[in-house]
KOLDO-298469 format. One line per 5 residues: for each residue x, y negated, z negated of C-alpha. Coordinates in steps of 0.001 Angstrom, whole numbers, plus 500000, padded with zeros to 6 digits. Layout:
N
X/Y/Z | ...
This chain:
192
269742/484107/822739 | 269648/481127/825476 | 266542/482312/827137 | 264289/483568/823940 | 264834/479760/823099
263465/478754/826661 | 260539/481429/826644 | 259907/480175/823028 | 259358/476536/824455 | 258091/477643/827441
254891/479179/825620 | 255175/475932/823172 | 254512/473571/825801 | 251533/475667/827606 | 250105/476272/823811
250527/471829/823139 | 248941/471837/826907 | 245879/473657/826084 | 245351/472133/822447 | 245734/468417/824195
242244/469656/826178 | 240591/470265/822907 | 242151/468105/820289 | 241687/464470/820699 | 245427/463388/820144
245468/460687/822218 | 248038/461841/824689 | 250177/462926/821709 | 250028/466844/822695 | 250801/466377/826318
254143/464177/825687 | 255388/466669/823289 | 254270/469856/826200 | 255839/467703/828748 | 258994/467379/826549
258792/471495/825427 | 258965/472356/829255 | 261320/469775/830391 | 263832/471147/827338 | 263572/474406/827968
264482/473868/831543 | 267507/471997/830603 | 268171/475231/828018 | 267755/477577/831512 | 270077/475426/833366
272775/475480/830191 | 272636/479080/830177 | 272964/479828/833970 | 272031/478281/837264 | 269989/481798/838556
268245/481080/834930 | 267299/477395/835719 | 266198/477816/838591 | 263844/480799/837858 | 262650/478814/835059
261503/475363/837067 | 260165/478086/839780 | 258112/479213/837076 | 257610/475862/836036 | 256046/474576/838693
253946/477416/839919 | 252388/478161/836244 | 251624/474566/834940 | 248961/473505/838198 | 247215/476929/837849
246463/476308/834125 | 245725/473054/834835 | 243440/473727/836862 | 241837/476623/834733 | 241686/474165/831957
239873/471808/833921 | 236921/473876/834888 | 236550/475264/831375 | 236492/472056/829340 | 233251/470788/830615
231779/474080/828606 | 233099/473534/825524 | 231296/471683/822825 | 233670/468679/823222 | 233300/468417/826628
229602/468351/826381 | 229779/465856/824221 | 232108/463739/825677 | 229973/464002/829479 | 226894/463296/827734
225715/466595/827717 | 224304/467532/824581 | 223277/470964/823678 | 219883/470118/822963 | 218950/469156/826554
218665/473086/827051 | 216541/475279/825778 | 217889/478066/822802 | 218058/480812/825744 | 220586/477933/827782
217897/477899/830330 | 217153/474359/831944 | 214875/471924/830484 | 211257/471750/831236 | 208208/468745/830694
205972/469545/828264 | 203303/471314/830413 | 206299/473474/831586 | 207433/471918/834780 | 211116/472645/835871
212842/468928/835724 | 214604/470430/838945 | 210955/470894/840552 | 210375/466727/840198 | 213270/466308/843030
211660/463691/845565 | 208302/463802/843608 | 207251/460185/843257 | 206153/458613/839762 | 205274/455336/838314
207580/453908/835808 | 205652/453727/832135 | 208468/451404/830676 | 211221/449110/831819 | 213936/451445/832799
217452/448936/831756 | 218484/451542/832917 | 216432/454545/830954 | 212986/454744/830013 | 209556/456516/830624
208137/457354/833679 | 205049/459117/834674 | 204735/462058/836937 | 201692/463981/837794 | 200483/463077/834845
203284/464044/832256 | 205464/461357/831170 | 209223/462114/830653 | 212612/460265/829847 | 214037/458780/832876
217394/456999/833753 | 217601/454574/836510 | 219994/454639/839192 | 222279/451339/838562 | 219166/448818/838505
216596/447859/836606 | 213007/449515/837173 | 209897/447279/835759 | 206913/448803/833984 | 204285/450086/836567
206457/450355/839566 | 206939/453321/841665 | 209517/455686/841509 | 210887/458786/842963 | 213053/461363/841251
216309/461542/843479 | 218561/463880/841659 | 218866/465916/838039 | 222179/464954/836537 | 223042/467217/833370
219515/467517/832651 | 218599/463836/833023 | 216697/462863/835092 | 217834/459819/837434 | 214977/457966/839572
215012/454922/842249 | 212686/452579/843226 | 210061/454456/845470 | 209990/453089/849373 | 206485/452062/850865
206767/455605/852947 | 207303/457402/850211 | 204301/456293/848191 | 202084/456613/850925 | 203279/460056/851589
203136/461242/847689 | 199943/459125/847860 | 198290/460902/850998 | 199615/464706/849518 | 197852/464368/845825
194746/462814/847105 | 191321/465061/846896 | 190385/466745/850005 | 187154/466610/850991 | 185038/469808/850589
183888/471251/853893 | 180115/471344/854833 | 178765/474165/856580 | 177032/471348/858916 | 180144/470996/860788
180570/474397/861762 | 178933/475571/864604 | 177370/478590/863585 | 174748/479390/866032 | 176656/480474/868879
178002/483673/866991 | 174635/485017/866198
């Protein structure tokens, strides 16, 4: 009767473990799992050593795996969403990534440069190629009309930095007009 006790507490404290992921108790759920497992070890020990034994083996093999599961599945619950700041309406209905309004991938601005349309303390607009979109900074404050460049996409935001001289050159050199090509400057007589 010993050990349906300890199996009984033994699912108890994984079943407290798993609710303490998706119930905000404050800690509440994981003291009383902690205290479920560490009794029904002490139950396994009172019933025989071979029994104790098997049941902190158990113990300690079982509890970091479901940790571990638990931690990569929390960030894709609604909760977790929430509580990283990543809100179901930064995708679209199908879950596929965001996009500007003329359709642009946000992954697709990575290292495009942009001018900044607002003060960014540390979000606000910025321009690029011509669409404007909500930007964060990255840890400093961005004035209106400075240059930017799109370093990384963080949960669907979109984080910027102050844009070097070489890197508005570059962006500036890339999206300027190229001249149209005359037909004076080829040499078109020798093939005749």
């Amino acid at each position: 009767m010993t050990l349906v006790y300890v199996a009984t507490l033994f699912a108890l404290c994984y079943a407290m473990l798993v609710m303490e992921f998706f119930i905000p108790s404050g800690g509440v759920l994981g003291i009383a799992a902690a205290v479920a497992g560490l009794t029904s070890v002490v139950i396994a020990f009172t019933h025989s050593l071979n029994a104790g034994l098997w049941t902190v083996t158990l113990f300690l093999v079982s509890t970091p795996v479901v940790m571990a599961s638990l931690v990569r599945l929390w960030p894709r619950t609604s909760m977790g969403q929430r509580m990283l700041n990543r809100r179901p309406d930064q995708l679209d209905p199908g879950g596929t990534p965001r996009t500007t309004p003329r359709g642009t991938p946000f992954s697709s601005l990575v290292g495009r440069v942009g001018v900044a349309r607002s003060d960014l303390l540390p979000s606000g607009t910025i321009e690029v190629d011509g669409e404007k979109i909500d930007a964060v900074s990255e840890g400093m404050a961005i004035d209106r009309g400075d240059p930017v460049v799109v370093t990384r996409l963080l949960g669907n935001r979109i984080r910027v930095r102050p844009a070097s001289e070489q890197e508005r050159e570059g962006e500036q050199s890339s999206s300027s007009p190229r001249s149209p090509v005359s037909l004076e400057t080829w040499d078109l007589e020798g093939l005749g």
